[in-house]
N, C-alpha and C positions, 0 to 999 in steps of 0.2 A: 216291861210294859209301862212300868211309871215314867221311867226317862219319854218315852214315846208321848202320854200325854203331857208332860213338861215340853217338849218341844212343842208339841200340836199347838198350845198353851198360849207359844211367843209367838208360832206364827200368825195365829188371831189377833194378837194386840197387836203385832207389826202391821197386819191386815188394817185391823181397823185405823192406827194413828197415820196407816199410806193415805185412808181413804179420809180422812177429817184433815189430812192436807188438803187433800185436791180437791176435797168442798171448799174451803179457803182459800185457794189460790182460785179457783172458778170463781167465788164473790169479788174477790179485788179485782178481777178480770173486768168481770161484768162489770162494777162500778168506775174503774175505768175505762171502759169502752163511751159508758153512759156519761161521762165527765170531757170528752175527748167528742164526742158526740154536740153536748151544749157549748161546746168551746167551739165547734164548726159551725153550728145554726148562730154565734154570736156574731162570729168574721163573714159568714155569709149577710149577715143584717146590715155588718157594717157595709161589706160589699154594695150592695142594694142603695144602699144609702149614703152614698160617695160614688155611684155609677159606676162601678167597676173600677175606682181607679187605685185600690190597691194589693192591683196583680203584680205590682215591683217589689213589693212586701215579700211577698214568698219564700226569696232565696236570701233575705239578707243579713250580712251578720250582723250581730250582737254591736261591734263597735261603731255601725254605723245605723242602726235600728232607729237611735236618736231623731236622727237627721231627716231618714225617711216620714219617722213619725209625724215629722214638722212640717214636709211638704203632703205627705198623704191626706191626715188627718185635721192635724190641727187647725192648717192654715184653712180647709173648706168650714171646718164646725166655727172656727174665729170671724168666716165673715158672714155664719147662716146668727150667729151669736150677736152680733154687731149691727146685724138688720133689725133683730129684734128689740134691745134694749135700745138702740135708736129710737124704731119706732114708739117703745113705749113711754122714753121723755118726749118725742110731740105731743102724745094724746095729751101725756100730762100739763105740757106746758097748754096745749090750746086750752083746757079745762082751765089753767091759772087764769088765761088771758079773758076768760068768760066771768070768771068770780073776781077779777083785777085783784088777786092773792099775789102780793110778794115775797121773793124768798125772805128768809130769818138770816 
C-alpha cells in the first residue's frame, strides 16, 4: 500500500511540473504572438506609408536586404527628409534677410 501512495506521490508532481510547463510555454506563446503581432502593425505602417511599395521586401534575402532597404525605404524617407530641412533653412534664411542677421 505504501509503494502505491509513493507512486500516486510522483505521478502528482509529474502532474503538476507537465502542467507549469504548458503554463509557460502558453505565456511565451502568447507573448510572442503579441510581439509578431506589433511587428506586423509596424510594416503595415510602414506599408501605408511608402504606398505599398514594399511588397518586394517580402521574399528577400538577408544578403540582398541591404540593397532593397535603399531603394524601398530609404531613398522615399531621404527625399520626404530633404523637403523638410530644406524648407526649414528658407524660413530661416527669409527671417535672416528680414532682421539683415549675418552668418558667424
Amino acid at each position: 500500500m505504501e509503494r502505491k501512495s509513493v507512486v500516486l506521490a510522483q505521478l502528482a508532481d509529474r502532474r503538476t511540473g507537465a502542467e507549469n510547463r504548458t503554463e509557460g510555454a502558453l505565456k511565451r506563446r502568447k507573448a510572442a504572438e503579441l510581439s509578431w503581432s506589433k511587428i506586423g502593425k509596424v510594416f503595415q505602417g510602414w506599408q501605408v506609408a511608402l504606398n505599398g511599395g514594399v511588397d518586394g521586401m517580402l521574399d528577400v534575402s538577408l544578403d540582398s536586404l541591404n540593397d532593397q532597404l535603399d531603394i524601398a525605404l530609404r531613398a522615399p524617407i531621404f527625399g520626404i527628409t530633404d523637403r523638410y530641412w530644406s524648407g526649414r533653412w528658407l524660413l530661416e534664411m527669409k527671417d535672416r534677410l528680414k532682421t539683415g542677421e549675418a552668418d558667424s
